[in-house]
N, C-alpha and C positions, 0 to 999 in steps of 0.2 A: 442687609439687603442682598448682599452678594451671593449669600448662602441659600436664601429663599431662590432667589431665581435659578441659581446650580440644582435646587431639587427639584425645583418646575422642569428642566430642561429634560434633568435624568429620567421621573415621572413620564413625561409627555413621550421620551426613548420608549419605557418602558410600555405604554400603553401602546404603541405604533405598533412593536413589537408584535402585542396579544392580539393586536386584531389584525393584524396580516393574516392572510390565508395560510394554514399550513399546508407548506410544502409537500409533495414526493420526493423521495430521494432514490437514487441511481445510484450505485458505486461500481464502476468499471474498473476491476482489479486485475493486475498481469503475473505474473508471473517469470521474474529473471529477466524479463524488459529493460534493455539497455536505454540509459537517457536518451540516447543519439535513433533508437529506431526509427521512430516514427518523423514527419514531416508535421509541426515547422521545426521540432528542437533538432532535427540534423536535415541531412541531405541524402536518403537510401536512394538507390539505384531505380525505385520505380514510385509512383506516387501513393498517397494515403489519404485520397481525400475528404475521408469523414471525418480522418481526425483533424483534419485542416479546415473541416467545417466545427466543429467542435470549437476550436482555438479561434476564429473566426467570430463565433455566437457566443465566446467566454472567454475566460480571463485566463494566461497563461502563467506559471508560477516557475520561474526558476532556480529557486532556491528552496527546495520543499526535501522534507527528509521523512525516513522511517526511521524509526529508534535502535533498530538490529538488522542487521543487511543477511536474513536467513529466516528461511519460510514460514515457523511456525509462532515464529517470536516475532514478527512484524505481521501477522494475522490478527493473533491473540492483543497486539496493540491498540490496530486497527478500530475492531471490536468494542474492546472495554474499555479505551481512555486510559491505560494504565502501560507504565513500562516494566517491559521484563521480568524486571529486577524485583517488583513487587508480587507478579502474577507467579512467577518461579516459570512460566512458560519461555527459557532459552532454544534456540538450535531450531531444528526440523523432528518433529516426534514422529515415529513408524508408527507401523499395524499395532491394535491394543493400544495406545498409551494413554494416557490420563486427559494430558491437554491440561486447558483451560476451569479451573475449579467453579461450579456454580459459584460460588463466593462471590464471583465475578462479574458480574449482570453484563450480559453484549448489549449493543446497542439495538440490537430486535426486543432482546427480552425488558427495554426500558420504552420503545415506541408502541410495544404491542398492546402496551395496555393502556394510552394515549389514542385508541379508535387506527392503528394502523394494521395494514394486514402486510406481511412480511414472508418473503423468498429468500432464497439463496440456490443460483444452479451453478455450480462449480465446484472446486478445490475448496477444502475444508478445512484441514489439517492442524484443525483447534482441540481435538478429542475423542481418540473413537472407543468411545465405552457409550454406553444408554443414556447414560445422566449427561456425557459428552459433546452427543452428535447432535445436527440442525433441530431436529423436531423436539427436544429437552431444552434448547439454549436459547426459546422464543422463534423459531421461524414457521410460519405456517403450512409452506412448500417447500422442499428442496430435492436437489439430484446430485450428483455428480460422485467424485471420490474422495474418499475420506483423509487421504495423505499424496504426495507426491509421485506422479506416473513413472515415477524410476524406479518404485520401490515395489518392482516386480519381479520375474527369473529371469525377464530381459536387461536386466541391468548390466553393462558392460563387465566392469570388475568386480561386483558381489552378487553374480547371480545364485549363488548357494547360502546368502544369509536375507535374502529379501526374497527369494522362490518359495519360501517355507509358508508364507501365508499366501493366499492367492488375491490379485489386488480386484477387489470387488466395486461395483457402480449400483449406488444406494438410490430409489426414488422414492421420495417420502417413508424414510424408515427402513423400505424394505428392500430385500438385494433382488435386484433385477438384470444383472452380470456377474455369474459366480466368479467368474475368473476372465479380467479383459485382456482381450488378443488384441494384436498390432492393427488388427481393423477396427475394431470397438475404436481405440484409439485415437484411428482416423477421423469419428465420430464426434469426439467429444466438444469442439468449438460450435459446430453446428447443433447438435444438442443441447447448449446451453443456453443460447442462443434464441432457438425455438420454441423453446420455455420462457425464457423472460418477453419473448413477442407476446407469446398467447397467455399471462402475467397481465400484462400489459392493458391487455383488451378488457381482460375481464374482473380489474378493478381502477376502471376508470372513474368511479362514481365514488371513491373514498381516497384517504390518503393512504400512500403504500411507500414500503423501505422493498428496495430490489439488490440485492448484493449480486454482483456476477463476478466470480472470483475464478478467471479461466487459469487451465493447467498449463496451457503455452503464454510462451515459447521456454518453458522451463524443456531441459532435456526428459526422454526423447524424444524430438521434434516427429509429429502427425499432422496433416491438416487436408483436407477434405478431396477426392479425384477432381472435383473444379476447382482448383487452387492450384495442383502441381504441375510447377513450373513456369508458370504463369507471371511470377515475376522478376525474371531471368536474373536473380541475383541469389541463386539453389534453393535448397529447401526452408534454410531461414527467412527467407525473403516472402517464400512463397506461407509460410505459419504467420509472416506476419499481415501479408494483405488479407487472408482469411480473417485474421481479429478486428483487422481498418472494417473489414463488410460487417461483424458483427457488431461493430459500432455503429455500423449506419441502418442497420436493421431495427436496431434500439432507438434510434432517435429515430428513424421510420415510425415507428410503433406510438411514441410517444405521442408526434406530430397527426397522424390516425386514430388517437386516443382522444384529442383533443386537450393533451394535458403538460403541453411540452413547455406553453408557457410556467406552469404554475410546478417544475420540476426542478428539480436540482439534483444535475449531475455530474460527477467527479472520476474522475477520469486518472488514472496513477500504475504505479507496480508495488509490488513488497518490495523490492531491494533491486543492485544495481547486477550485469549479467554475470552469467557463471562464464569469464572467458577462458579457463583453463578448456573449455569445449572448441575452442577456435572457431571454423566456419559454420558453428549450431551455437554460437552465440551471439548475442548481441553486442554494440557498441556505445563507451562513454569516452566524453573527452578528459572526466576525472582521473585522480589516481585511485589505482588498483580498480578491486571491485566487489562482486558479491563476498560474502562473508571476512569483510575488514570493515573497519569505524571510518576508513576515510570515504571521501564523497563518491568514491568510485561506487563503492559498495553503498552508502547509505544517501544517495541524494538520488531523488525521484523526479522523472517528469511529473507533469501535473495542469491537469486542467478542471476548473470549474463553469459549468453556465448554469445561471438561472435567468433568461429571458427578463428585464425591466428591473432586476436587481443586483445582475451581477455586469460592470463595464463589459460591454461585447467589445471584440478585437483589440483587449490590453492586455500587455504584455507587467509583472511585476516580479521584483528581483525581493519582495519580503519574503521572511522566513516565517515556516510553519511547520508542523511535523504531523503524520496519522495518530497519534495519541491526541491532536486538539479536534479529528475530525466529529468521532462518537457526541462529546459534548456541543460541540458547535451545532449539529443535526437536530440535538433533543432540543438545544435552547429555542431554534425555527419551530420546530414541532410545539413549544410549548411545554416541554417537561423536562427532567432531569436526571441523575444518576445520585441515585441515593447513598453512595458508597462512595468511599473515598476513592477517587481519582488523581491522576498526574496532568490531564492534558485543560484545556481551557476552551471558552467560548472566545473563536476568533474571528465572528464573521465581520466584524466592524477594517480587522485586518483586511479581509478575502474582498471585499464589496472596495476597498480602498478607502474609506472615509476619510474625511481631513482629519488629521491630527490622530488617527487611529494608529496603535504602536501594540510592538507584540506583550503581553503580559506575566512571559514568562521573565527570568531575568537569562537563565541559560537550559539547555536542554542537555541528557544525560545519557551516552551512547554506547550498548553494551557490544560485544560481542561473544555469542556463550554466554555461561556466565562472568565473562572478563570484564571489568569496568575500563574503558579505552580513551574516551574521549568526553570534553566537554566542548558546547558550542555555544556562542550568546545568542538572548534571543534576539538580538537584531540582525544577527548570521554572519557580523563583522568576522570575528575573531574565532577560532579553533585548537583548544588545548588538549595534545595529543598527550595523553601519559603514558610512560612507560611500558611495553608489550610487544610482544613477539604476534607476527602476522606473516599468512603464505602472498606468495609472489609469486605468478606462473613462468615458468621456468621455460618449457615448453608446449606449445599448443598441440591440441587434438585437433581432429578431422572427421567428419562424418562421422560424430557420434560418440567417438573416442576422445577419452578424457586428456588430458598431457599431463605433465610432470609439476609439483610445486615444490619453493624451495623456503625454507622458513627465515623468514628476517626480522631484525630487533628493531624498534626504536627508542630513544631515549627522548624524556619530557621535551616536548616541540610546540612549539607556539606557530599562528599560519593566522597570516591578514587577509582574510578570502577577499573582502573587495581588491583587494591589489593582486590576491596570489591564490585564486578560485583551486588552482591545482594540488594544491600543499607540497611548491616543491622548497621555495625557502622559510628556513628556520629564522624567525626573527626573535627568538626569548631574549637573546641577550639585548636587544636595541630595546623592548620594552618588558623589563623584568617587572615593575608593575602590574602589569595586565598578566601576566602570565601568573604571578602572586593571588590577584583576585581569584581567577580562574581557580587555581588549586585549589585556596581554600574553599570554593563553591564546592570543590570535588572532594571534599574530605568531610562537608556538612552531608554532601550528599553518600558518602561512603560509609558515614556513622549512622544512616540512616536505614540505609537499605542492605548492607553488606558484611556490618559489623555481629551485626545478628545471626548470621546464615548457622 
């Protein structure tokens, strides 16, 4: 009798599920976005109050990670449910490079063919060859740049190995800026921006995937002649209320659309800031930061709203990662990823349901191709393995990078509910957990790394 009703129960899940409306989905992606930028997760110098409308009308997540604290490997995650270590997409790829292997379905190219129609205006930097870029990888529309707006001749310290290619702005396919100057540049947030409005409007009558994957506040900081200085805390301040308005442009649009109820939108960054940049970076209360496995670098703000199904104005300390985002999306939609993936369907997590628990048992965190870190999935516990990581030494200033200096650690164990920072070592008070841990890490190393 037991078991009868447990499959009535799962059943009846299941049919709730297929007759929900399918969703829209939103992904508002940052770029080098420090935890602490925005308001409520810190306190900047001026206010942000879309995204405090946002957090307000959704659920806030504090403890949300990307798998790789570096640009093209937390893209490439994003996208296809898969980490790293499997896709071989490590680091930030330049001009030409391969990227992300068809092999790989995104999450456009598994909803497009579920009756959605699918954009992307932003930062790309999943593959710039033909078979690569947005319009091969399922999106219908897209614009923006194909790699990181550094990897120009204006790059501080390597303008002679990034000046060689000219960093070009793609719309749908075609080059439409041979080569972007410091004002194109200026451009790019509001171009992106004005694109997913009029997106927007003119598929409100079907379901749509909208990725907006902006190139700020990644270095070098641009942001529009009505933005600067605006919000007296210089020019990081002022790239970031520019993004707070493209947020409220967006959910302007949606609410105009008539479709804001029936959307779901997600709100995050790749990874945590480049502070080796000093005053053109952003700020986390973690340790370290961009390009390391601790939370500085690998733990993301993060917001979800879906109007009537997602808790409005709650705050939650679960853990999740953008590897469970892809699946979790197509399971609303109705469909799924025919290939094997790493991340999971976790919206039973995300919506809070009773007795809802994350699925995974631990999550697996590279940097490069370095294997670094293992986390549980409940975000208790953090098992640092052995590896060498930079630590800014000295800060930059307007623009200017500063100095790093290379540090080791040795296998570290971290109680994030007691010690969110990772600054005490506890392995030896629970060499148990620390045992588990390993061995998770050595199933997972025979898996993915022993092969390489």
């Amino acid at each position: 009798m037991r078991w009868c009703l447990l499959f009535a129960a799962v059943l009846a899940s299941g049919v709730a599920r297929a007759e929900a409306p399918r969703p829209n989905f939103v992904v508002f992606f940052l770029d080098d976005s420090g935890y602490s930028d925005f308001q409520p997760f810190g306190h900047p110098r001026f206010d942000t109050p879309n995204m405090r409308r946002l957090a307000e009308e959704g659920r806030r997540f504090t403890q949300f990670y990307v798998p790789q604290a570096i640009c093209s490997a937390s893209r490439a995650a994003l996208l296809s449910g898969c980490y790293p270590q499997r896709t071989k997409v490590f680091g930030a790829h330049g001009p030409g490079a391969r990227g992300l292997e068809p092999a790989f379905p995104t999450l456009a190219e598994v909803l497009k063919p579920a009756g959605y129609a699918t954009a992307v205006f932003g930062k790309w930097h999943i593959g710039d060859q033909e078979d690569t870029r947005p319009p091969a990888r399922g999106f219908d529309e897209s614009c923006g740049l194909m790699y990181s707006n550094d990897m120009w001749a204006g790059h501080p310290e390597h303008p002679e190995k990034w000046g060689k290619v000219p960093l070009q702005f793609y719309e749908n396919g075609e080059v439409i800026i041979d080569s972007v100057t410091a004002e194109d540049q200026k451009t790019l947030t509001r171009r992106y921006t004005e694109h997913a409005v009029d997106f927007i409007g003119r598929h409100k009558e079907a379901p749509f995937f909208l990725y907006v994957p902006h190139n700020m506040p990644h270095v070098p900081l641009f942001c529009s002649p009505e933005f600067e200085g605006k919000s007296g805390a210089g020019l990081y301040g002022d790239v970031l209320l520019e993004l707070d308005w493209s947020l409220g442009q967006i959910l302007d649009a949606l609410d105009a659309a008539g479709v804001a109820d029936n959307t779901v939108v997600l709100f995050t960054s790749d990874n945590g800031p480049w502070t080796s940049y000093g005053n053109h970076a952003g700020s986390t209360p973690f340790r370290e930061a961009k390009g390391t496995s601790f939370d500085g670098g690998v733990r993301s703000a993060c917001i979800v709203r879906w109007p009537g199904h997602v808790p409005a104005g709650t705050v939650s300390p679960d853990t999740w990662c953008t590897i469970d985002v892809a699946p979790t999306f197509a399971a609303l939609a109705g469909t799924s990823f025919a290939t094997e993936i790493d991340g999971r369907d976790v919206w039973p997590l995300v919506t809070g349901q009773s007795g809802a628990t994350n699925p995974h048992e631990a999550y697996y965190l590279t940097n490069n191709a370095s294997f670094e870190s293992v986390l549980t999935g409940d975000g208790q516990w953090k098992l640092h393995l052995p590896h060498g990581y930079r630590q800014v030494e000295t800060f930059g200033r307007d623009g200017q990078p500063g100095q790093y200096r290379q540090i080791k650690i040795e296998q570290s164990l971290y109680h994030l509910d007691a010690d969110p920072y990772e600054v005490h070592n506890v392995i030896e008070a629970h060499p148990e957990v620390a045992e588990r841990l390993e061995a998770l890490a050595e199933t997972h190393r025979e898996a993915f790394f022993a092969r390489r």
